[in-house]
MDAnalysis code that builds the backbone (N, CA, C; Angstrom):
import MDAnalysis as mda
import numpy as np

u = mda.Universe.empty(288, n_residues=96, atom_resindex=np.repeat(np.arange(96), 3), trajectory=True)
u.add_TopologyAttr("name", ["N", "CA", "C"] * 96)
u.add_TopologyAttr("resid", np.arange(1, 97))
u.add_TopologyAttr("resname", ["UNK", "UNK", "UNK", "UNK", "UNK", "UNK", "UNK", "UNK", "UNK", "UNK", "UNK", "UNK", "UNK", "UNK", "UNK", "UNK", "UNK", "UNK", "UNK", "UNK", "UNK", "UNK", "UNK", "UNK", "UNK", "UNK", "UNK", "UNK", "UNK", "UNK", "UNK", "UNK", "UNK", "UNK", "UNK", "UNK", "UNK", "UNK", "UNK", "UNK", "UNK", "UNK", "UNK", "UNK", "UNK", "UNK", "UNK", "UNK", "UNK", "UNK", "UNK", "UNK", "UNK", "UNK", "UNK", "UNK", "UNK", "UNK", "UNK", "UNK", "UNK", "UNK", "UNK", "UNK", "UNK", "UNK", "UNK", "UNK", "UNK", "UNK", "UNK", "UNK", "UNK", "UNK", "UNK", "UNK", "UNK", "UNK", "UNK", "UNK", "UNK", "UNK", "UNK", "UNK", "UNK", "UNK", "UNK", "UNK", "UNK", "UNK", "UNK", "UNK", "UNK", "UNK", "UNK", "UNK"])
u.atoms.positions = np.array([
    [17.747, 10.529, 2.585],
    [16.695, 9.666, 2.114],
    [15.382, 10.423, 1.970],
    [15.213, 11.369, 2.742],
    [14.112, 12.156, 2.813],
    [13.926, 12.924, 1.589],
    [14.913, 13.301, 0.885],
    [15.050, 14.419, -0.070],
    [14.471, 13.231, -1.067],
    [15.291, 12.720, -1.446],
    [15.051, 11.286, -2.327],
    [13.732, 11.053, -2.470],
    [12.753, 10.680, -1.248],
    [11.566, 10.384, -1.596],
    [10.661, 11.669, -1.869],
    [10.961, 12.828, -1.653],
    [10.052, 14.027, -1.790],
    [10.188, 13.957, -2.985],
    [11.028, 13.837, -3.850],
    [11.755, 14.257, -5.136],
    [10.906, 12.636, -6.118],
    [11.118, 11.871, -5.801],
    [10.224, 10.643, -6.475],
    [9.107, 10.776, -6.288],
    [8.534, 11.246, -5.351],
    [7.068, 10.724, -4.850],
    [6.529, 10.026, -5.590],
    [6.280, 8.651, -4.544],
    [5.634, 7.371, -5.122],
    [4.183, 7.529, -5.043],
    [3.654, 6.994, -5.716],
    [1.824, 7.306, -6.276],
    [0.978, 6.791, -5.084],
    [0.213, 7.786, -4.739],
    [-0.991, 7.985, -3.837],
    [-2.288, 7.007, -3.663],
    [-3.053, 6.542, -3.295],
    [-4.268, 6.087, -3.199],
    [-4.520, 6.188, -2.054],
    [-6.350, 6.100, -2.638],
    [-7.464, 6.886, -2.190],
    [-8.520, 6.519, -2.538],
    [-9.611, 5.797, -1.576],
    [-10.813, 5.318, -1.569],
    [-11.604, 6.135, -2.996],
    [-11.222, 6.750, -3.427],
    [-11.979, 7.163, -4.523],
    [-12.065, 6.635, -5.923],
    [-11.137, 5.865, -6.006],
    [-10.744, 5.405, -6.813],
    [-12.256, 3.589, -6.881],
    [-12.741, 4.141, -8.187],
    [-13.862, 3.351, -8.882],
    [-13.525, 1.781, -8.956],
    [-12.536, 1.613, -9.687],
    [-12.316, 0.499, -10.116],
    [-11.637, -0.519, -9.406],
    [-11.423, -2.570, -9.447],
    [-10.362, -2.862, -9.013],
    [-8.900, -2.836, -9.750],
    [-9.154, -2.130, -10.727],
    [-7.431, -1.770, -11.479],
    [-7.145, -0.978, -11.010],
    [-7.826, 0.344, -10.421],
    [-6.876, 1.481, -9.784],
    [-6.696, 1.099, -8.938],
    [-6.929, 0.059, -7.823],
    [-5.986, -0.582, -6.659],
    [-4.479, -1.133, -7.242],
    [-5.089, -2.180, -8.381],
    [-4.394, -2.917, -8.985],
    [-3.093, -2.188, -9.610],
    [-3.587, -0.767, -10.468],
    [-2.337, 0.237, -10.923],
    [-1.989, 0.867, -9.858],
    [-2.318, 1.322, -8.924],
    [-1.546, 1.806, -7.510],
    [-0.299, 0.743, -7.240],
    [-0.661, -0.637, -6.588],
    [0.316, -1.863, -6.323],
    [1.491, -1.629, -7.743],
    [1.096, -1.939, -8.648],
    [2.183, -1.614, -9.913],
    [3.061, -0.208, -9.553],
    [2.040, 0.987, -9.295],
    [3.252, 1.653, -9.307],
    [4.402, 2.011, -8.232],
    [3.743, 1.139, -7.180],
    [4.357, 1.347, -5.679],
    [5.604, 0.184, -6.177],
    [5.522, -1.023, -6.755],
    [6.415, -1.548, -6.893],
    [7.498, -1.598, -7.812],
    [7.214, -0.594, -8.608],
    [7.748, 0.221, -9.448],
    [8.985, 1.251, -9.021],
    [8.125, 1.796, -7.864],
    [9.013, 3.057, -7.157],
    [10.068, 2.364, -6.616],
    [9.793, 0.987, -5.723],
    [10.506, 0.291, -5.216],
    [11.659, -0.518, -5.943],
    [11.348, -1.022, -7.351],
    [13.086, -1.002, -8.049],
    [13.590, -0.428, -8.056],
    [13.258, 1.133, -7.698],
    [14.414, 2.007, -8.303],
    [15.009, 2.296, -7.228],
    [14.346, 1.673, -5.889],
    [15.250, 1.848, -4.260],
    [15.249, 0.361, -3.959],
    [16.377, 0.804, -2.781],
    [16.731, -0.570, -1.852],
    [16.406, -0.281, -0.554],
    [15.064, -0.123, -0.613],
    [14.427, -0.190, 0.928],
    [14.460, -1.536, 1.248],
    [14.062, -1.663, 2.813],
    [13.797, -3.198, 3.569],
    [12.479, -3.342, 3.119],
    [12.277, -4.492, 3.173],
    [10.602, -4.527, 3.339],
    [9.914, -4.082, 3.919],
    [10.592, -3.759, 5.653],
    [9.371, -2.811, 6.639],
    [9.466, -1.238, 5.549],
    [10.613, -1.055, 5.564],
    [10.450, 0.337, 4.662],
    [9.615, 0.525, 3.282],
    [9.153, -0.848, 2.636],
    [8.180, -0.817, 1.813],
    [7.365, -0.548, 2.049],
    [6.669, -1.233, 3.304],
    [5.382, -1.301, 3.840],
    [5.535, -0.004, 4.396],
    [5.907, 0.720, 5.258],
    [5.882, 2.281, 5.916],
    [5.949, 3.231, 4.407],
    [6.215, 2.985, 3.389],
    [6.181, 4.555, 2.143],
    [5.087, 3.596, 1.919],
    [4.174, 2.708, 1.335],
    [2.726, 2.346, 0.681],
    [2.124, 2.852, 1.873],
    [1.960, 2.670, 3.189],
    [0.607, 3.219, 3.902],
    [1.398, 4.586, 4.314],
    [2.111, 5.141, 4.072],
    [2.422, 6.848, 4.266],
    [1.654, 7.277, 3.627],
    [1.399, 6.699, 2.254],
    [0.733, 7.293, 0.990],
    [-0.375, 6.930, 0.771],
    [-1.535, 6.530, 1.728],
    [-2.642, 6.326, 1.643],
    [-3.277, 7.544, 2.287],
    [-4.845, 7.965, 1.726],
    [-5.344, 9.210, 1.757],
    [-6.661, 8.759, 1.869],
    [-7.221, 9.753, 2.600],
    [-9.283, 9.503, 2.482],
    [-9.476, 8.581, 3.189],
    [-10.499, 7.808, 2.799],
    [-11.189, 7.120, 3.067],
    [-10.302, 5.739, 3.680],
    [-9.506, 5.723, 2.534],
    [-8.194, 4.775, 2.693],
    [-7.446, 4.335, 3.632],
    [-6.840, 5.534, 3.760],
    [-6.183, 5.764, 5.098],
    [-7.052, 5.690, 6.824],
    [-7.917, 5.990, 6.645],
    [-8.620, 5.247, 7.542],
    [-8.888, 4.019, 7.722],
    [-8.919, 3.282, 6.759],
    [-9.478, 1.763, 6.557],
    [-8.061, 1.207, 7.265],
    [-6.732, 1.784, 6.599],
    [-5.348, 1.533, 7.161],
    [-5.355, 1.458, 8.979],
    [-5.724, 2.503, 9.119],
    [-5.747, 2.665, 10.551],
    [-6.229, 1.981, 11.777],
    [-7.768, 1.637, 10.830],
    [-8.960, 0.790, 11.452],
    [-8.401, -0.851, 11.213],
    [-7.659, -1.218, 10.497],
    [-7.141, -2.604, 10.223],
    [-6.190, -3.077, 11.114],
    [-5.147, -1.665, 11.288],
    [-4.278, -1.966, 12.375],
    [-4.325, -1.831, 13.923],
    [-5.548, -1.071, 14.112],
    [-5.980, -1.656, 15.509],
    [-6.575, -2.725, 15.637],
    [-7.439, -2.950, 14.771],
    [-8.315, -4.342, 14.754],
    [-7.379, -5.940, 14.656],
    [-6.299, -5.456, 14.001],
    [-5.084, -6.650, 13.967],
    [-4.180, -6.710, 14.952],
    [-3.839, -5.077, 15.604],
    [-3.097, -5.032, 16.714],
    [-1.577, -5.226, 15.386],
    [-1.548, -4.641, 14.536],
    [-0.671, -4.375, 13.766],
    [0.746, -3.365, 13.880],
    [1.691, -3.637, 14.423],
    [2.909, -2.550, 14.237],
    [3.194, -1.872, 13.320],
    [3.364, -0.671, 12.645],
    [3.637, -0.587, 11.262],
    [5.287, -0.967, 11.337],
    [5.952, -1.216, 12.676],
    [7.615, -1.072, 12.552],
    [7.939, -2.659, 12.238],
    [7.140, -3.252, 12.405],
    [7.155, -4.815, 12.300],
    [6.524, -5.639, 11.294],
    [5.806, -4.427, 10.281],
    [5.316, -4.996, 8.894],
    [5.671, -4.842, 8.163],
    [5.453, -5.904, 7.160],
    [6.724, -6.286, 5.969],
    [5.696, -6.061, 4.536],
    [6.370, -5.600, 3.514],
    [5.743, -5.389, 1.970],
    [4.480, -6.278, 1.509],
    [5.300, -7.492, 1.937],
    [4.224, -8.599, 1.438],
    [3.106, -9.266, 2.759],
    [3.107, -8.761, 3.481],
    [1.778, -8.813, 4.556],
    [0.957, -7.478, 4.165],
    [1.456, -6.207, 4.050],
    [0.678, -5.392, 3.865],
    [0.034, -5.262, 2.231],
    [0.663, -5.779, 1.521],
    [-0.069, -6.092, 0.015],
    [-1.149, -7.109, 0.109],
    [-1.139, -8.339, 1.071],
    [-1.921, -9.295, 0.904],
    [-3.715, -8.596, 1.887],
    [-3.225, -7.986, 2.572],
    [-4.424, -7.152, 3.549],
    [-5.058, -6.157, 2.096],
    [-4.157, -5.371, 1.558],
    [-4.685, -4.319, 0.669],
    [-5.435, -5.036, -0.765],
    [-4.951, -5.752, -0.979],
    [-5.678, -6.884, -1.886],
    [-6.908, -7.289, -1.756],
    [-6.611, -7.733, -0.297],
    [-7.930, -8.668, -0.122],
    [-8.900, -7.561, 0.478],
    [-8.770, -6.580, 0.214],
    [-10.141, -5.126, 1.054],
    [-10.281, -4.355, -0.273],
    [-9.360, -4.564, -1.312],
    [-9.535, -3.394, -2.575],
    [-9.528, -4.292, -3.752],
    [-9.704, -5.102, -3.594],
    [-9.946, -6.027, -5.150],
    [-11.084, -6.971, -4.981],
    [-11.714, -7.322, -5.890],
    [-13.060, -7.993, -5.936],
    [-12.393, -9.201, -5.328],
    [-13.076, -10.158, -5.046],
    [-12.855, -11.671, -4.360],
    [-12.348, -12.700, -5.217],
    [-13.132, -12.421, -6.817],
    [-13.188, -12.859, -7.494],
    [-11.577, -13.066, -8.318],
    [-11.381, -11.596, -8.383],
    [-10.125, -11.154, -8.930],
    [-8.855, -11.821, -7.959],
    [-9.016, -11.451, -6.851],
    [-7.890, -11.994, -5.854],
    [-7.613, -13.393, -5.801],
    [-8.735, -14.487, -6.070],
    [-8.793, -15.368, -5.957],
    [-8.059, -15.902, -7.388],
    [-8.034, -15.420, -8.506],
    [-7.323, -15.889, -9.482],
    [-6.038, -15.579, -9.364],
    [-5.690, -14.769, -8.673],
    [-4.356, -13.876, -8.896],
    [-2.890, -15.032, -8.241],
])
């Protein structure tokens, strides 16, 4: 499995990123990577915050102490709804 994901590597983000579409095209392409595997959901959620960088990845870190968060016990769609609601305008999330 290891080889597998070195060989795909699913797309990166990183607080640097300007806009709320490059959150928005990050989520697309993470779920993207994910048709083409049959991970669990915790295994969704563990390759999207593997692949967080910068600034990002801190915010990851700082969320899951502050939540008292497991990463072995979080699932795709809890960790999309946290990354949403910290990287997309209010505005945007709220229509979505």
């Amino acid at each position: 499995m290891l080889d597998e994901f070195k060989k795909e590597k699913p797309p990166k983000f990183d607080k640097e990123m300007k806009k709320p579409e490059d959150a928005e095209e990050w989520l697309l392409g993470m779920k993207k990577f994910f048709r083409l595997h049959d991970y669990s959901e915790n295994m969704k959620a563990r390759v999207a915050t593997f692949n967080l960088k910068g600034k990002v990845d801190i915010w990851w870190e700082d969320v899951k102490n502050v939540r008292c968060i497991h990463e072995e016990d979080l699932i795709w769609s809890e960790f999309e709804w946290l990354f949403k609601k910290n990287y997309l305008s209010q505005q945007y999330f709220m229509t979505r």
